[in-house]
C-alpha positions as a Markdown table, in Angstrom:
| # | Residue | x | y | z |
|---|---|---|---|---|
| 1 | Unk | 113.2 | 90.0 | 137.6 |
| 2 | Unk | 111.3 | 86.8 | 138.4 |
| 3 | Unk | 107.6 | 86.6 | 138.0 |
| 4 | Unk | 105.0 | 84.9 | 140.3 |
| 5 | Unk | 102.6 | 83.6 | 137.4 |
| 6 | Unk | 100.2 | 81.3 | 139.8 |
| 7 | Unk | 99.9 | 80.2 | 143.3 |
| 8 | Unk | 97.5 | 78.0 | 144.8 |
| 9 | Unk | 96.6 | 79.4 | 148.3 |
| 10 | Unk | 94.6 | 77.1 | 151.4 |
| 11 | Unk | 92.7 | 80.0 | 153.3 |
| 12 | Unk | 90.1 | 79.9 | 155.8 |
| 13 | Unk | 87.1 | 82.4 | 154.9 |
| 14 | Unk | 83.6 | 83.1 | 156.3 |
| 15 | Unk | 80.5 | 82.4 | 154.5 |
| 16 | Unk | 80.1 | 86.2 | 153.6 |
| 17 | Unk | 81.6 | 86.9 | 151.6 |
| 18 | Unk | 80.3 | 84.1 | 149.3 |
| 19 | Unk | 82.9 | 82.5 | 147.0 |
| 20 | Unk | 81.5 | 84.9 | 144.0 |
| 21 | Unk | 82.6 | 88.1 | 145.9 |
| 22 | Unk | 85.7 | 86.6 | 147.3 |
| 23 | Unk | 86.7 | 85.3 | 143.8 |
| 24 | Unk | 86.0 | 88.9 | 142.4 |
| 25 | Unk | 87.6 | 91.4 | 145.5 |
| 26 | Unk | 90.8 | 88.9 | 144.8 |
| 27 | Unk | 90.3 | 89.2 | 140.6 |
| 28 | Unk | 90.0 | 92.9 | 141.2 |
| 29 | Unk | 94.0 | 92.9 | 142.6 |
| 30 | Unk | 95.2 | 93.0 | 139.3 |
| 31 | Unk | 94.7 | 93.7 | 135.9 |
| 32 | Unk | 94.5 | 90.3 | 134.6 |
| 33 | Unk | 94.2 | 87.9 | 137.4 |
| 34 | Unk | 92.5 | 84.5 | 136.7 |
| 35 | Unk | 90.6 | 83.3 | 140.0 |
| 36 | Unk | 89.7 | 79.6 | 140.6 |
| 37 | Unk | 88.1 | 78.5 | 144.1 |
| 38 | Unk | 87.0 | 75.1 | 145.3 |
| 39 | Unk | 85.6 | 75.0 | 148.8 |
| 40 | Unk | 87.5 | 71.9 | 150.9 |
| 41 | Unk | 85.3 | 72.3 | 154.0 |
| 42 | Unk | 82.2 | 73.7 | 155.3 |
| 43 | Unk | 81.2 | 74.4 | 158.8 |
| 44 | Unk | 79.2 | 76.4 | 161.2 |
| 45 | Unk | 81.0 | 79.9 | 160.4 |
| 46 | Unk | 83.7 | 79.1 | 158.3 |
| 47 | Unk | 85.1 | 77.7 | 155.0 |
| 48 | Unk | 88.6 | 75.9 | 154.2 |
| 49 | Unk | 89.0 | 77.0 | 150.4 |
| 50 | Unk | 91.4 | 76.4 | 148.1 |
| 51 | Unk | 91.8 | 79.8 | 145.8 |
| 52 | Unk | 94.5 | 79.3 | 142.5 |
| 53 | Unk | 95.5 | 82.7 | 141.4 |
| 54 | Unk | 96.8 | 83.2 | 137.5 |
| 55 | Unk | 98.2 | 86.3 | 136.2 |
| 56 | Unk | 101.1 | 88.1 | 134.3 |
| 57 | Unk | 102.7 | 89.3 | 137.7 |
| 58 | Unk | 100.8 | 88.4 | 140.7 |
| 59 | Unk | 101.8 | 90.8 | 143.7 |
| 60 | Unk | 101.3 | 88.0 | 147.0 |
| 61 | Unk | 101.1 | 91.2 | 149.3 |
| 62 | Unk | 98.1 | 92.2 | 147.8 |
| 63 | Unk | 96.5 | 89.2 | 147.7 |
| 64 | Unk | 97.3 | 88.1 | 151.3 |
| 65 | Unk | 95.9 | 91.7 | 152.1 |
| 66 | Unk | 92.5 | 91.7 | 150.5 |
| 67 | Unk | 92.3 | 88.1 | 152.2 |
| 68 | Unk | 92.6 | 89.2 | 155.3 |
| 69 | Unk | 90.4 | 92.5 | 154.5 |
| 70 | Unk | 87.5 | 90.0 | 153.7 |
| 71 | Unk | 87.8 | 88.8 | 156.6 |
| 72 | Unk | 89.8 | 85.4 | 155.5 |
| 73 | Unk | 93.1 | 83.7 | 156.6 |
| 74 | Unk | 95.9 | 82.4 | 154.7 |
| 75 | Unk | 96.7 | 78.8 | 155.8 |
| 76 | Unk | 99.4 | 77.8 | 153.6 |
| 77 | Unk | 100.6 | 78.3 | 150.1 |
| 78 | Unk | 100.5 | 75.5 | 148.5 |
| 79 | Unk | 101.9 | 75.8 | 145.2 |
| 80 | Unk | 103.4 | 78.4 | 143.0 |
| 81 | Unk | 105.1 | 79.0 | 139.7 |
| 82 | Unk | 107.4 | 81.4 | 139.3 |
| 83 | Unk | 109.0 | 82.7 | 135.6 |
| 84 | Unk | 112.6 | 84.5 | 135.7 |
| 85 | Unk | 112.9 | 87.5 | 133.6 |
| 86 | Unk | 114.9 | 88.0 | 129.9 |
| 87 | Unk | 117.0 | 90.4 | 132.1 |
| 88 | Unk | 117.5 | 87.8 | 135.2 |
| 89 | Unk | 120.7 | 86.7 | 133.3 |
């Protein structure tokens, strides 16, 4: 089976949580997520981020979910990287 290893997500947040706490709630998803995020654009009640999620096997559905729990939205995904399995043939 095919492997999402990292995907580079454009979401829209609010200021709380800050990017610490955001970072973490989406680190927290999985049991070795590596969480990178660079804010694009600030304004009165909102931030455009850009959050890069590494990991083993990243469940998406999760992630979009704990997004949207915090209160963010998922723009776009803007990159991934995807690994096939020694039993995808």
């Amino acid at each position: 089976m095919a492997s999402v290893k990292r995907v580079i997500l454009d979401v829209l947040k609010p200021h709380q949580p800050n990017a610490l706490e955001f970072c973490q709630a989406i680190a927290k998803g999985g049991s070795d997520y590596r969480v990178e995020l660079t804010v694009l654009e600030v304004d009165e009640n909102t931030e455009t981020v850009q959050v890069k999620v590494e990991g083993s096997a990243i469940d998406f559905e999760a992630i979009q979910s704990i997004i949207n729990d915090m209160g963010g939205s998922l723009h776009s995904i803007d990159e991934v990287e995807v690994q096939s399995g020694a039993d995808d043939g």
